[in-house]
MMTF fields as JSON, N, C-alpha, C and O atoms, coordinates in Angstrom:
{
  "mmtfVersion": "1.0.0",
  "mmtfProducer": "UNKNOWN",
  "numBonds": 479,
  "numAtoms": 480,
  "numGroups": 120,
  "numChains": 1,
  "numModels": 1,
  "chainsPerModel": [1],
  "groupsPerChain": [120],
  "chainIdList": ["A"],
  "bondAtomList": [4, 2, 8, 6, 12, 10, 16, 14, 20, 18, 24, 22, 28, 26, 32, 30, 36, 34, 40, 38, 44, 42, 48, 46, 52, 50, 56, 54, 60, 58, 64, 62, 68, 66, 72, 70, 76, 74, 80, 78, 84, 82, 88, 86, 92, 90, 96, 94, 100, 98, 104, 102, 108, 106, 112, 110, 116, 114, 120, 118, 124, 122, 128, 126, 132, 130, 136, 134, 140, 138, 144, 142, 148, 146, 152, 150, 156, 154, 160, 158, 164, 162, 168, 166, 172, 170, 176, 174, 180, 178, 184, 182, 188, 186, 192, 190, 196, 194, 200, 198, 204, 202, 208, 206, 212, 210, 216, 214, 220, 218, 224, 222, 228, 226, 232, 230, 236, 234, 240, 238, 244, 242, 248, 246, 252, 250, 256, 254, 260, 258, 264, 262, 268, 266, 272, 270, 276, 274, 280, 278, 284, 282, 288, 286, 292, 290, 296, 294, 300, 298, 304, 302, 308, 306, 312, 310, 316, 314, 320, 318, 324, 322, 328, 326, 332, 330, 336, 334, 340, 338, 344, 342, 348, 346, 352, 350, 356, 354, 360, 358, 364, 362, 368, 366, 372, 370, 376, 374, 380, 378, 384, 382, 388, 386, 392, 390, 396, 394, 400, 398, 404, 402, 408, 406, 412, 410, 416, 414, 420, 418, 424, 422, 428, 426, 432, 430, 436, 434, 440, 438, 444, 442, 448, 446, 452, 450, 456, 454, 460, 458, 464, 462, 468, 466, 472, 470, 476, 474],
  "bondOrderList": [1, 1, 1, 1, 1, 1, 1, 1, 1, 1, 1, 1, 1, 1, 1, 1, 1, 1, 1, 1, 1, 1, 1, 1, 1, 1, 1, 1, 1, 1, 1, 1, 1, 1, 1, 1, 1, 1, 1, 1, 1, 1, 1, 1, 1, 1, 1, 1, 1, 1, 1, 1, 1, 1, 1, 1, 1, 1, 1, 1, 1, 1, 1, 1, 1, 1, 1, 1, 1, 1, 1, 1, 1, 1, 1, 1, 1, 1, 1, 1, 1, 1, 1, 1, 1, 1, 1, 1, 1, 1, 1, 1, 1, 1, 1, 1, 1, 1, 1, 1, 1, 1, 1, 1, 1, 1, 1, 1, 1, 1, 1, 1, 1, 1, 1, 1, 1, 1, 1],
  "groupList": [{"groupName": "UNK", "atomNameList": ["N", "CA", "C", "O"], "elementList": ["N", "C", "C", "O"], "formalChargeList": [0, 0, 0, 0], "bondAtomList": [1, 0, 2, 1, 3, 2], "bondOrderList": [1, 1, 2], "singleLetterCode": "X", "chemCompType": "L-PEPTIDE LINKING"}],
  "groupTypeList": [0, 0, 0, 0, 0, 0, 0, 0, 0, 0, 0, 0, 0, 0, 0, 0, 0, 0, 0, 0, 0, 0, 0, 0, 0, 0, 0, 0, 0, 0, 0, 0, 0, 0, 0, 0, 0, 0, 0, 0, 0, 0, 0, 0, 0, 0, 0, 0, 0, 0, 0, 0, 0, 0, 0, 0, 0, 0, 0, 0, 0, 0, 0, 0, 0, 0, 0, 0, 0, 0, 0, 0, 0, 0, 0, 0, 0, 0, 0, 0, 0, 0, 0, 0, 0, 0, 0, 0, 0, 0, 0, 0, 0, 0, 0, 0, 0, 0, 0, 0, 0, 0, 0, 0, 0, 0, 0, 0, 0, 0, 0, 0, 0, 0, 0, 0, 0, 0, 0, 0],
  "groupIdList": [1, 2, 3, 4, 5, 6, 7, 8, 9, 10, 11, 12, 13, 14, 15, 16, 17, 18, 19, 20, 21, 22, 23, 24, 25, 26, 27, 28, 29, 30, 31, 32, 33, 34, 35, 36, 37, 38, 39, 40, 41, 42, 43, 44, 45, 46, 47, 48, 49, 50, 51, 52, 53, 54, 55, 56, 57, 58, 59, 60, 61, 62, 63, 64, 65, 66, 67, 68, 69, 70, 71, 72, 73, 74, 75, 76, 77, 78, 79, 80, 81, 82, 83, 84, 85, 86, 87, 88, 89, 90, 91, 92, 93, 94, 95, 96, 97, 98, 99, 100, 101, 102, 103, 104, 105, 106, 107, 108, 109, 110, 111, 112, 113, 114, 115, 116, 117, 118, 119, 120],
  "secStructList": [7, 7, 2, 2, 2, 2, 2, 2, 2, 2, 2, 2, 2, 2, 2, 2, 2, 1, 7, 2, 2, 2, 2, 2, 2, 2, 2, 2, 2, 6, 7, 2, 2, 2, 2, 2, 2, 2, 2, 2, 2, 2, 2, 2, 2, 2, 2, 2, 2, 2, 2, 2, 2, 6, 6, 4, 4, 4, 7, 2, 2, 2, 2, 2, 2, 2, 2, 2, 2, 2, 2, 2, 2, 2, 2, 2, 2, 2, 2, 2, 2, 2, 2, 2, 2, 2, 2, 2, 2, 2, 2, 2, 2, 2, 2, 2, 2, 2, 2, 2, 2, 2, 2, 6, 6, 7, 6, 6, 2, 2, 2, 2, 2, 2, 2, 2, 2, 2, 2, 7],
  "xCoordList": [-68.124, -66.977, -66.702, -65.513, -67.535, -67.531, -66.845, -65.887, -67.443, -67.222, -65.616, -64.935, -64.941, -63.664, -62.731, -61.536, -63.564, -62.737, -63.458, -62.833, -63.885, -64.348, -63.356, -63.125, -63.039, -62.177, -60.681, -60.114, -60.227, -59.161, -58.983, -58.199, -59.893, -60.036, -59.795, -58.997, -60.475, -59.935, -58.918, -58.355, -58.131, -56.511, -55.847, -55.159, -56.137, -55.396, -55.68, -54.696, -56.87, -56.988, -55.833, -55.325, -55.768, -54.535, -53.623, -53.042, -52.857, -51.491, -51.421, -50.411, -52.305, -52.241, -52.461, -52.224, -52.959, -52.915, -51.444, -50.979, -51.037, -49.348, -48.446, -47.273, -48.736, -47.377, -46.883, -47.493, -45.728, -44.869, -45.506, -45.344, -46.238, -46.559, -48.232, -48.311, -48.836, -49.609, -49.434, -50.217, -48.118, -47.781, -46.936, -47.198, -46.126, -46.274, -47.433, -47.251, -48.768, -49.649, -50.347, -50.71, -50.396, -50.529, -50.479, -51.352, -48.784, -47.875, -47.884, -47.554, -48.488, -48.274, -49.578, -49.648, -50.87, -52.291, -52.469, -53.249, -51.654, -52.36, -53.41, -54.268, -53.356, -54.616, -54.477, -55.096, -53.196, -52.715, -53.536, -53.619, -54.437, -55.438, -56.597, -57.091, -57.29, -58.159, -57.819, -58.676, -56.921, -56.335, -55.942, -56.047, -55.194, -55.058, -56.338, -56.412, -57.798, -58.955, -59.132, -59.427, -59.218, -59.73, -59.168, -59.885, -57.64, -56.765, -57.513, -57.706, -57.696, -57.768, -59.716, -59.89, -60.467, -61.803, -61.957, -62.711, -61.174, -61.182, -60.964, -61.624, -59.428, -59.199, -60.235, -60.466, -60.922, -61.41, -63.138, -63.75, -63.828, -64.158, -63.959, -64.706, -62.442, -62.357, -62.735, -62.693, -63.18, -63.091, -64.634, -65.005, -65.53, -66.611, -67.036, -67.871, -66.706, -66.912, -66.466, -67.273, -65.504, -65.609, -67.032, -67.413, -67.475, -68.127, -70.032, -71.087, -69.661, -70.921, -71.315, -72.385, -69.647, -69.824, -70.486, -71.149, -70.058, -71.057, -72.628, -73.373, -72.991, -74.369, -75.627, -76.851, -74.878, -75.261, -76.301, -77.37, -76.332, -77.058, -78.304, -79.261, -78.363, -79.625, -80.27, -81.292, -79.236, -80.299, -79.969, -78.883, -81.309, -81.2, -80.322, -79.361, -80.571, -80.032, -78.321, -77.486, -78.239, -76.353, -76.033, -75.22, -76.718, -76.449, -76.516, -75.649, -77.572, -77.403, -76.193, -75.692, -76.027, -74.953, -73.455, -72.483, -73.039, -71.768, -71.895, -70.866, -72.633, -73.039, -72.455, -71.611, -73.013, -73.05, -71.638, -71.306, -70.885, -69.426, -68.382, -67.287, -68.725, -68.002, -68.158, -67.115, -69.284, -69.634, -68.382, -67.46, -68.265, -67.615, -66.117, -65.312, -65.709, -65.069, -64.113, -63.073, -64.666, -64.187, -63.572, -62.553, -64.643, -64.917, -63.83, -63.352, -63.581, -62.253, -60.733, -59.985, -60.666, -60.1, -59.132, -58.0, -60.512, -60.022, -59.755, -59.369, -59.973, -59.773, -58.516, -58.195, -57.762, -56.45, -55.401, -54.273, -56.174, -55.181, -55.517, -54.531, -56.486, -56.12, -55.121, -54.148, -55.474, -54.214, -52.767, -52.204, -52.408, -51.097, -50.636, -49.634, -52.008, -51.477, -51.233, -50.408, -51.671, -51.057, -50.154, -49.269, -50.083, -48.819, -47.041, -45.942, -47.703, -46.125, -46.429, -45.437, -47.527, -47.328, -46.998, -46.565, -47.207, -46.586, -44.723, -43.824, -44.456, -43.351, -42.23, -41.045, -42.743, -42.26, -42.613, -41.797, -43.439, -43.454, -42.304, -41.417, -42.348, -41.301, -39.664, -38.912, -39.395, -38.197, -37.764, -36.788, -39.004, -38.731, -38.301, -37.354, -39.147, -38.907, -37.275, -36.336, -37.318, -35.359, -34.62, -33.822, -34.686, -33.822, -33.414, -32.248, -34.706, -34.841, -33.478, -32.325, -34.27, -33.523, -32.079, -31.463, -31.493, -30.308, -29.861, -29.096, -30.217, -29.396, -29.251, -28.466, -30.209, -30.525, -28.916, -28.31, -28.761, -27.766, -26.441, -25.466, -26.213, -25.013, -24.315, -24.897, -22.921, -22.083, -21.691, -21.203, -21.861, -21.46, -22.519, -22.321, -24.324, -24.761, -25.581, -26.34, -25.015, -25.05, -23.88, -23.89, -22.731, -22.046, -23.036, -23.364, -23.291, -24.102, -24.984, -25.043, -25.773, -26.92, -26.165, -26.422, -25.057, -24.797, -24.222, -24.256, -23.406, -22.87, -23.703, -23.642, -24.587, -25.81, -26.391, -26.971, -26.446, -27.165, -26.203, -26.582, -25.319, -23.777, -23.947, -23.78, -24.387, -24.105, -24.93, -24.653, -26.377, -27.826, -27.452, -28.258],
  "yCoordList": [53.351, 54.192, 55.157, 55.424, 55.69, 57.227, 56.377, 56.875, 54.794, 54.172, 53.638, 53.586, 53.185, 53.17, 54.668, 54.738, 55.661, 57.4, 57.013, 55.979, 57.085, 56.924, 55.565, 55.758, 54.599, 53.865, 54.688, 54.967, 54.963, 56.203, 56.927, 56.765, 57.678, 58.61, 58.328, 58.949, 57.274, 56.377, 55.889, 55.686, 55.436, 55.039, 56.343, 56.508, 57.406, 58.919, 59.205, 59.804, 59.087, 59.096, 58.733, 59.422, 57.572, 56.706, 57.061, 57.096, 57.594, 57.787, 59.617, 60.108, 60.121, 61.284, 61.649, 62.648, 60.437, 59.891, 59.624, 59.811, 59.209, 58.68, 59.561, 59.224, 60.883, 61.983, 62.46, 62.653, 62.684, 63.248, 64.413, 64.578, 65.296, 66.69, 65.839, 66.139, 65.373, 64.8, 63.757, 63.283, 63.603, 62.52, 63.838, 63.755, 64.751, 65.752, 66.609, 66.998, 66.914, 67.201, 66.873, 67.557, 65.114, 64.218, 64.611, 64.792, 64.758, 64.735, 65.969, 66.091, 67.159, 68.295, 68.626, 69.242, 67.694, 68.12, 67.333, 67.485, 65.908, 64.783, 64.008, 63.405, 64.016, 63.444, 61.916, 61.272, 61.828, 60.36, 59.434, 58.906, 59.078, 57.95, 58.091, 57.061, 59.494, 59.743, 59.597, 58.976, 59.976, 59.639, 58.701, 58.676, 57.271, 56.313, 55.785, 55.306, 55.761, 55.177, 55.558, 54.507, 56.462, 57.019, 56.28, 55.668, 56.269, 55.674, 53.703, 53.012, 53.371, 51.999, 52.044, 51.659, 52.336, 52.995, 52.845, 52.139, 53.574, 53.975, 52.699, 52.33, 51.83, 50.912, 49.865, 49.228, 49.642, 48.643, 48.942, 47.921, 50.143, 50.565, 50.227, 49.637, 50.763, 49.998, 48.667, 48.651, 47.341, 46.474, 46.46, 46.148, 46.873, 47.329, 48.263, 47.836, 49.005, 50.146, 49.066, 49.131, 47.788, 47.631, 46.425, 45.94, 46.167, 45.3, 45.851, 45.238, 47.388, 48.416, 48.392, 48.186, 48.771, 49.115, 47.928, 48.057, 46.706, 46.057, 45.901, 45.117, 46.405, 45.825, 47.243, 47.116, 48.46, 49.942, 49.655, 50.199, 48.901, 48.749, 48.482, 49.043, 47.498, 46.589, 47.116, 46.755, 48.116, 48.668, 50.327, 50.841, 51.022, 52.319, 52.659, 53.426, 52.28, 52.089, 51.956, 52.451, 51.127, 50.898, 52.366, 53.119, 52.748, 53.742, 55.171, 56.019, 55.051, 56.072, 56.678, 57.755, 54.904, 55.331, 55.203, 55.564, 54.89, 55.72, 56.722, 57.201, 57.436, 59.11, 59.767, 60.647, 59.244, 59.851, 59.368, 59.942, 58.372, 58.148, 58.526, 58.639, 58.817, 59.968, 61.613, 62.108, 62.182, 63.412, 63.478, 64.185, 62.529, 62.311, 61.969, 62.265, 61.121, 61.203, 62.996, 63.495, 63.296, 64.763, 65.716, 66.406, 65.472, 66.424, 66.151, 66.932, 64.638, 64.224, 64.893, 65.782, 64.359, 64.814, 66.415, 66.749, 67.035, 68.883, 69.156, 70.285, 68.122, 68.701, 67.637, 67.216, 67.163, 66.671, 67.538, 67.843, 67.883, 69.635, 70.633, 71.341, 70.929, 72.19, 71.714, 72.359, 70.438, 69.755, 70.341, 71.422, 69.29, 69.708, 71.014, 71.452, 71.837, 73.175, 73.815, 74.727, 73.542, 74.587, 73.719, 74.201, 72.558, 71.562, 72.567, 72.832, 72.819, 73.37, 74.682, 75.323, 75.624, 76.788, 77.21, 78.336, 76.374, 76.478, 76.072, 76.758, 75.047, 75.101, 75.998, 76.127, 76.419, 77.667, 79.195, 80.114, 79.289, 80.518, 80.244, 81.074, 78.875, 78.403, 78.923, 79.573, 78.489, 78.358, 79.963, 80.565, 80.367, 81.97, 82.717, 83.486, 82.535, 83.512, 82.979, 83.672, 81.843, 80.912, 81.788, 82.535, 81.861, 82.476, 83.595, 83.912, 84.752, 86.423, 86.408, 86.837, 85.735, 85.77, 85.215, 85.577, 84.428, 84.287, 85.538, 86.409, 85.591, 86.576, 87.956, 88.788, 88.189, 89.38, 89.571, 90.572, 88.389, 87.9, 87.958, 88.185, 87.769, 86.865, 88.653, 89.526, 88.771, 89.896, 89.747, 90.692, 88.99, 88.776, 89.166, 89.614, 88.73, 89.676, 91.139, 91.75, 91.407, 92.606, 93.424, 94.653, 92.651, 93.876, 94.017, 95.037, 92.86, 92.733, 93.842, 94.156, 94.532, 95.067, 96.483, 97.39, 96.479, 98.008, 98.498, 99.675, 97.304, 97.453, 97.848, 99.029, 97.087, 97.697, 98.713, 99.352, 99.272, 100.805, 101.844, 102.812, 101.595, 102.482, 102.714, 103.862, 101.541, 101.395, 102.168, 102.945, 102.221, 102.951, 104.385, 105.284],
  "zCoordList": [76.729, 76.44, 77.593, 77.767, 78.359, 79.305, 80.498, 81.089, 80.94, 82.051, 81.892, 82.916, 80.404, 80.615, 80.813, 81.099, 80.594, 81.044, 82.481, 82.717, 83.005, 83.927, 85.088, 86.282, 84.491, 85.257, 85.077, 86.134, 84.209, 83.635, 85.028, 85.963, 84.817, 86.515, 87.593, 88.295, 87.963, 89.13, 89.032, 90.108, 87.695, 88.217, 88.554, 89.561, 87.5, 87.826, 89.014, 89.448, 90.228, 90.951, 92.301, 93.186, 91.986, 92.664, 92.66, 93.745, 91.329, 91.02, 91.625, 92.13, 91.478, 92.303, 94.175, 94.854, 94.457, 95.686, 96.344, 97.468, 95.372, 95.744, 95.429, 95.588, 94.913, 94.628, 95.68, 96.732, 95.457, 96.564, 97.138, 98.347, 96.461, 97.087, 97.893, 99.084, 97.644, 98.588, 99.772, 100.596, 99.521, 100.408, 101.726, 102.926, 101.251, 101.987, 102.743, 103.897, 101.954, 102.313, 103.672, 104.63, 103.258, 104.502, 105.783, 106.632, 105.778, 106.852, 107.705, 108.885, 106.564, 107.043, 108.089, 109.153, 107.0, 107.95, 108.626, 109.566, 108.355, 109.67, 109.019, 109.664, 107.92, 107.159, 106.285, 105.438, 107.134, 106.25, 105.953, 104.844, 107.268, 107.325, 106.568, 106.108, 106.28, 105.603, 104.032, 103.403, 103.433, 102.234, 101.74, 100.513, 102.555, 102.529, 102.171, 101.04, 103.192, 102.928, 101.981, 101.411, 101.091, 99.776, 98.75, 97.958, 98.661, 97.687, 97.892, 96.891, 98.812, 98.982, 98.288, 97.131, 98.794, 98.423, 96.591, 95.922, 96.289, 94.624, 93.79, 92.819, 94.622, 94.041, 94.032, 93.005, 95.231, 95.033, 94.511, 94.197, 94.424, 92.814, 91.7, 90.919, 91.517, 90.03, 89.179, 87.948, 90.126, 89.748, 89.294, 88.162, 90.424, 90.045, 88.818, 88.021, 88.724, 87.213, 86.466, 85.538, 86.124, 84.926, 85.02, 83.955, 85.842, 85.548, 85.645, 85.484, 86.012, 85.882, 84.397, 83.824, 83.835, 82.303, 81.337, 80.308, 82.054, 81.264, 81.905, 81.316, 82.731, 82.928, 82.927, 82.894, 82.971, 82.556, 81.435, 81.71, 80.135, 79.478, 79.736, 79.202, 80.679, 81.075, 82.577, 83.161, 82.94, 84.366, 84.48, 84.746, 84.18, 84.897, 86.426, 86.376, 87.221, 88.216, 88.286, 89.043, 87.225, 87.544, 86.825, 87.36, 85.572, 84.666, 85.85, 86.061, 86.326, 87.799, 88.727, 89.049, 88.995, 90.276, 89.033, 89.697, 87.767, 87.243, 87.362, 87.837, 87.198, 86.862, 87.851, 87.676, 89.327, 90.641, 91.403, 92.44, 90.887, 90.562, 90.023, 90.575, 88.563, 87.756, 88.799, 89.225, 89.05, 89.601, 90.335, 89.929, 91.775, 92.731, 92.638, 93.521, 91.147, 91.227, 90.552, 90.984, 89.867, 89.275, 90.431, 90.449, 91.44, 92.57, 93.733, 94.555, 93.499, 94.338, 93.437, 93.844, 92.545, 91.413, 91.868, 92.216, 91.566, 91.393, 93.306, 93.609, 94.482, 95.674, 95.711, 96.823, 94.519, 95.08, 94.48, 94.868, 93.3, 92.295, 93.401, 93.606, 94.143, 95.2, 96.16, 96.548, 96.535, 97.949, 97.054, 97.228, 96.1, 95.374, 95.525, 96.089, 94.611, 94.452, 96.01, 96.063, 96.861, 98.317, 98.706, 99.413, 98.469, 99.116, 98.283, 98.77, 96.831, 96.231, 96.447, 96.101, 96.949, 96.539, 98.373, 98.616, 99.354, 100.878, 100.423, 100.91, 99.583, 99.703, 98.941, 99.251, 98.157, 97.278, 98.104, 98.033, 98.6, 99.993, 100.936, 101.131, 101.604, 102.822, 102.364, 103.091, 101.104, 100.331, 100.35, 100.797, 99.626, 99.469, 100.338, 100.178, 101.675, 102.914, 103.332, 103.724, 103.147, 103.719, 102.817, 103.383, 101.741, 100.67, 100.83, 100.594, 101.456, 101.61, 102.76, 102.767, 103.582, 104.892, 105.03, 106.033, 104.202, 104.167, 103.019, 103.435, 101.965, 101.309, 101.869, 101.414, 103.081, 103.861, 105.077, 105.459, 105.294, 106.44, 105.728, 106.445, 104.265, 103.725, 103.391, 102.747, 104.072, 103.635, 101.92, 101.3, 101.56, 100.171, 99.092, 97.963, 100.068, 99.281, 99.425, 98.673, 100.847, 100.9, 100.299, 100.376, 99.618, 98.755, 97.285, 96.68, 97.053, 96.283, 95.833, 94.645, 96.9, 96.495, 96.427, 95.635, 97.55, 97.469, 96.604, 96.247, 96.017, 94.696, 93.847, 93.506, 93.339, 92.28, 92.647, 91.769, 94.218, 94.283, 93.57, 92.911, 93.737, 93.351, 92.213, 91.801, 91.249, 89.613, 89.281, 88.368, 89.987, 89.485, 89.735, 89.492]
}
């Protein structure tokens, strides 16, 4: 049962491999090739874990290395939610500072503000 959550992971794995905010990430650190190997890596894992899950019964050893698979994979996992998370939280900073700086520039909304100082 743990080894099909466990293959689970590794597809979520993949499909988070391929999101747009990591596929930006990539591009931004240069890390395309290293991520690519990972995504290709996992997949061809998977075929293995299902055929771990059946033989886990009959060898300590296979029961071992899921364990130390699952670990690794978790650990890949939560360092592709930190990639994401600075991949959107750089582009929501980038956006922000564009935004300041044009509404800073735009006469329309500098009546804007002076208007509302007026009102206060």
């Amino acid at each position: 049962m743990a080894e099909s959550i466990l293959f689970n992971v590794a597809a979520s794995l993949v499909t988070k491999l391929g999101s747009p905010a990591i596929t930006e990430f990539q591009l931004f650190w240069g890390v395309h090739d290293e991520l690519d190997k990972l995504k290709h890596t996992i997949l061809a894992m998977e075929a293995v874990l299902l055929d771990a899950e059946d033989q886990q019964s009959n060898s300590h050893a296979v029961k071992n290395w899921i364990s130390r698979v699952k670990d690794a994979f978790y650990e890949v996992h939560d360092l592709i939610d930190e990639f994401t998370y600075e991949t959107l939280r750089h582009q929501v900073m980038g956006k922000g500072k564009r935004g300041v700086k044009e509404r800073s520039h735009s006469p329309r909304a500098m009546q804007y503000i002076i208007g509302f100082r007026r009102v206060k």
